[in-house]
C-alpha positions as CSV (number, residue, x, y, z in Angstrom):
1,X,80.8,94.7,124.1
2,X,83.4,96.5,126.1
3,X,85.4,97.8,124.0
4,X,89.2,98.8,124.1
5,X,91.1,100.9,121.5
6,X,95.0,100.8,120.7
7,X,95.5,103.2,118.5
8,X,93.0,106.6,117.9
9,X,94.6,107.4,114.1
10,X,92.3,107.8,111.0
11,X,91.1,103.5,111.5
12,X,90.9,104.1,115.5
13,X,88.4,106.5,115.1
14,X,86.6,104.8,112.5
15,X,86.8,101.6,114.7
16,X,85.5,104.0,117.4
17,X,82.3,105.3,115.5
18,X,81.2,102.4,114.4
19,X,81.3,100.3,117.8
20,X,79.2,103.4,119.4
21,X,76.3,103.3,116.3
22,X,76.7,99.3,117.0
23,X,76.0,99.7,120.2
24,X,79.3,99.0,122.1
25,X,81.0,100.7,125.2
26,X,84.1,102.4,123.8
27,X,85.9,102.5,127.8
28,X,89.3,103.0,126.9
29,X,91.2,104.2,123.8
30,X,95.3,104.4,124.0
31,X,96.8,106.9,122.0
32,X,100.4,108.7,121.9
33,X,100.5,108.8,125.7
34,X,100.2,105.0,126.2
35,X,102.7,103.9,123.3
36,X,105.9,104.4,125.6
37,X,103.8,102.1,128.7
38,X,105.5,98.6,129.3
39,X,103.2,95.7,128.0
40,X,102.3,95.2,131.9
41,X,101.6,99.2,132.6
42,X,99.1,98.4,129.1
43,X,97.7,95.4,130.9
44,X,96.5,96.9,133.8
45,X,94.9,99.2,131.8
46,X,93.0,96.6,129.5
47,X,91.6,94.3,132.3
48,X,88.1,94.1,132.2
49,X,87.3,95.0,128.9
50,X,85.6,92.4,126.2
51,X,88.2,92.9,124.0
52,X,91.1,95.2,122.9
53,X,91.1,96.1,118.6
54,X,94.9,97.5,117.9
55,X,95.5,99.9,114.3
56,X,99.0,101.1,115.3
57,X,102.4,100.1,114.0
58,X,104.3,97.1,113.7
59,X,106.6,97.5,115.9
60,X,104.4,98.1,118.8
61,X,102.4,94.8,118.3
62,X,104.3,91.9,120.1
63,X,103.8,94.4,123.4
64,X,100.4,94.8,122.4
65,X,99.9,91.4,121.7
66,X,101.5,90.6,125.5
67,X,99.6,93.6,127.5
68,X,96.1,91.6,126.0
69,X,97.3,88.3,126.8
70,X,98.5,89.3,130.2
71,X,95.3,91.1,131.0
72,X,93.0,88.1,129.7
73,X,91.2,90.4,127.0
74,X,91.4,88.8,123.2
75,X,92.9,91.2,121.2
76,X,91.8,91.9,117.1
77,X,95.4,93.0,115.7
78,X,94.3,95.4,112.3
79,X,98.5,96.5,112.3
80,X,99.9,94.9,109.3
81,X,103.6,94.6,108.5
82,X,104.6,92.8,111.9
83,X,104.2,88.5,110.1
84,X,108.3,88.9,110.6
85,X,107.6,88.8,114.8
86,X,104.8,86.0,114.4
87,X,105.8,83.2,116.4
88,X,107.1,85.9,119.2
89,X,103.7,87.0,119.5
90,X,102.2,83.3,119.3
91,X,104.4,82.6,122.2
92,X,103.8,85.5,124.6
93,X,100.2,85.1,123.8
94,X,100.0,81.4,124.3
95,X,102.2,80.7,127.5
96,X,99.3,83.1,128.9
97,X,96.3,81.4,127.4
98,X,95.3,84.8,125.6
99,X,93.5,85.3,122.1
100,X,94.5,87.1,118.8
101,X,92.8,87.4,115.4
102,X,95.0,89.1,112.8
103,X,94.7,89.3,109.2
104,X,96.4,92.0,106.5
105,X,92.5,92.9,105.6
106,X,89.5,92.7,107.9
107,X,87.4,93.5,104.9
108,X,85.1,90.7,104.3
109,X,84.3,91.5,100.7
110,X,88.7,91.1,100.6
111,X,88.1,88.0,102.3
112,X,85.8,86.6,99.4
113,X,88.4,88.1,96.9
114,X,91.0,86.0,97.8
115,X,88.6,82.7,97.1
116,X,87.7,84.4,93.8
117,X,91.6,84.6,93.3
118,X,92.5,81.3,94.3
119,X,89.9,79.9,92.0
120,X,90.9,82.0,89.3
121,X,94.5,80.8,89.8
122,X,93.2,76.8,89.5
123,X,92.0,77.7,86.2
124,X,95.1,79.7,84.8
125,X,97.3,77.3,86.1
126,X,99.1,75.1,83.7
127,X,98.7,77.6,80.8
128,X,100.2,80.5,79.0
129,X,99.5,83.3,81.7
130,X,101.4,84.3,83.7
131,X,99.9,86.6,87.3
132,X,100.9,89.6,88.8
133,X,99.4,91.8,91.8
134,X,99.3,95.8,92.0
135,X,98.2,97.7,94.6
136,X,97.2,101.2,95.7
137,X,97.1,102.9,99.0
138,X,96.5,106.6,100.4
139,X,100.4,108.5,101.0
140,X,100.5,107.7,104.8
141,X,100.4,103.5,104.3
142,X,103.7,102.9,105.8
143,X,104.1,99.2,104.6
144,X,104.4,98.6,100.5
145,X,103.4,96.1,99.4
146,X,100.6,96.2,102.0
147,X,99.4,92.9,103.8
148,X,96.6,92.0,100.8
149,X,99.1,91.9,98.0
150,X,101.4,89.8,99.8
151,X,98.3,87.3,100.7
152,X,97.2,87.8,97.1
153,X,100.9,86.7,95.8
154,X,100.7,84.1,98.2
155,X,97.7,82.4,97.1
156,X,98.7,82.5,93.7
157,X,102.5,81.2,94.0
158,X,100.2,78.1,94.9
159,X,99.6,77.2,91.9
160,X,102.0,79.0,89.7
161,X,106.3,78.6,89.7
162,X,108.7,81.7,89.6
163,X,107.9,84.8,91.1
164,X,105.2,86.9,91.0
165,X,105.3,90.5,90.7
166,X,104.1,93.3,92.7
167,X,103.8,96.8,92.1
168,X,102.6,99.1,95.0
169,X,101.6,102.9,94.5
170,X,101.7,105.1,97.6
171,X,99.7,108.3,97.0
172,X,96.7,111.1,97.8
173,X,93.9,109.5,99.7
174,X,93.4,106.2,98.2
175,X,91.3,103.6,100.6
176,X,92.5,100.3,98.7
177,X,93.2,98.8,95.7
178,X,94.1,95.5,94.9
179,X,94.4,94.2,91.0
180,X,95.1,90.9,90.2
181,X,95.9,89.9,86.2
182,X,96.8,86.9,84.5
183,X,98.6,88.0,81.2
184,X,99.2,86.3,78.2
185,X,100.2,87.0,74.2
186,X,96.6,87.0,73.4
187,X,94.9,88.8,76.2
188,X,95.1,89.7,79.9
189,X,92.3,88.6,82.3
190,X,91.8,90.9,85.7
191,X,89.9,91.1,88.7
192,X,89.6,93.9,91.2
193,X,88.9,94.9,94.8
194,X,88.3,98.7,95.2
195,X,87.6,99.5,98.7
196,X,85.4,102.5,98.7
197,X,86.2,104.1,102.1
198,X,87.5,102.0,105.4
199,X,84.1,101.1,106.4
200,X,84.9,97.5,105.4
201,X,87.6,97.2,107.4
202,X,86.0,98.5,110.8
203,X,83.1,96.2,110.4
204,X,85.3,93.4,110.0
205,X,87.3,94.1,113.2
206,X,83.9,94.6,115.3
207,X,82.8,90.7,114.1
208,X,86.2,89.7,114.6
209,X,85.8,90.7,118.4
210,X,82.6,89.0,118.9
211,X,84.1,86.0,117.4
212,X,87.3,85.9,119.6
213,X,85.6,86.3,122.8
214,X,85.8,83.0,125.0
215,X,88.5,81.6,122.4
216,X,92.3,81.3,123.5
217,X,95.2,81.2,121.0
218,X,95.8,82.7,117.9
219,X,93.3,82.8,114.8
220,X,93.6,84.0,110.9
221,X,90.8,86.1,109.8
222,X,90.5,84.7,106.5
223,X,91.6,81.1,107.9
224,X,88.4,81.2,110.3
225,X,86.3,83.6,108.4
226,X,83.2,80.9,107.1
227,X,82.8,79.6,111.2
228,X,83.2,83.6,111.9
229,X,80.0,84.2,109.5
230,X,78.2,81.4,110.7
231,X,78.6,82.4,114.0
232,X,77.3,85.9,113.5
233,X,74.6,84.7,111.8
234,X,73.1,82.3,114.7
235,X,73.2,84.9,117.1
236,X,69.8,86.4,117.6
């Protein structure tokens, strides 16, 4: 692939690494200089590229999101902390028949961990326990609660009423950490995710784009995720 990069922080360069050992062209990467460009100064930029991957902030991703879709180049959108501007972005990038995947964790071991959760959550439900999510990311995370825990408290309101705490921790160098517990009088139940460095995350984003190419519209990771995987898998 021919590959751009929005972003060139601690995930850009990972991103970045990872494509080259894969094999990919890394042709353009946007950094501080680019993030004052209008979305069509951006576009003519990205044109001609496979696909775009953005880890930037959230403010920045609706003109992203419009540069890609303007330039005809499917973007994967790693930036968490931007749901608030959805259906913006779903309508700049649909009225020009562009592509977006986004999704709070491009991890596919996370991906797995939310099924394990929701499971879980069918089982407790109904009983005497009662779920709550913590989280734990390096000091420079800007969001709290990050993207997981909100998906993780997502899939468990599902099946339980009320609300469901979450208690985010900000702090050193931590990759990610999700814990989810079900708690009762008589014991406490809990399952972890512990990512061990952003590896995860990087090789996520890089399937992602070979997904998304040829696709218009916009795509959950986690919602698309099993035809992602099967896809990968059939191609030779």
């Amino acid at each position: 692939m021919k590959l751009a990069l929005i972003g060139h922080g601690a995930m850009g360069r990972l991103v970045e690494a990872r494509a080259r050992d894969e094999g990919h062209e890394v042709a353009t990467v946007l950094g501080s200089r680019e993030s004052a460009f209008r979305a069509e100064e951006l576009a003519e930029i990205l044109g001609g590229h496979d696909a775009a991957i953005d880890f930037t902030i959230a403010e920045a991703v609706p003109r992203h999101a419009e540069a890609c879709a303007l330039a005809r180049v499917p973007l994967v959108e790693g930036t968490t902390g931007w749901l608030a501007q959805l259906e913006e972005v779903r309508r700049n990038v649909e009225r020009a028949d562009g592509a977006l995947i986004y999704g709070a964790n491009f991890s596919v071991g996370v991906q797995i961990f939310y099924r394990i959760v929701a499971r879980a959550a069918e089982l407790f439900r109904g009983g005497d326990y009662a779920p709550f999510v913590e989280e734990a990311h390096h000091s420079r995370k800007r969001d709290a609660p990050s993207g997981t825990a909100l998906r993780l408290r997502d899939i468990l309101a599902a099946h339980f009423d009320g609300d469901i705490p979450v208690v985010s921790t900000r702090a050193g160098h931590i990759p990610g950490t999700h814990r989810v517990g079900f708690d009762s009088a008589a014991d406490t139940i809990t399952l972890t995710h512990a990512a061990r460095s952003r590896e995860g995350f990087a090789a996520g984003a890089l399937v992602a784009a070979r997904w998304i190419q040829g696709r218009q519209g916009m795509y959950e990771f986690s919602e698309t995720l099993g035809e992602i995987l099967k896809d990968v898998n059939r191609e030779p």
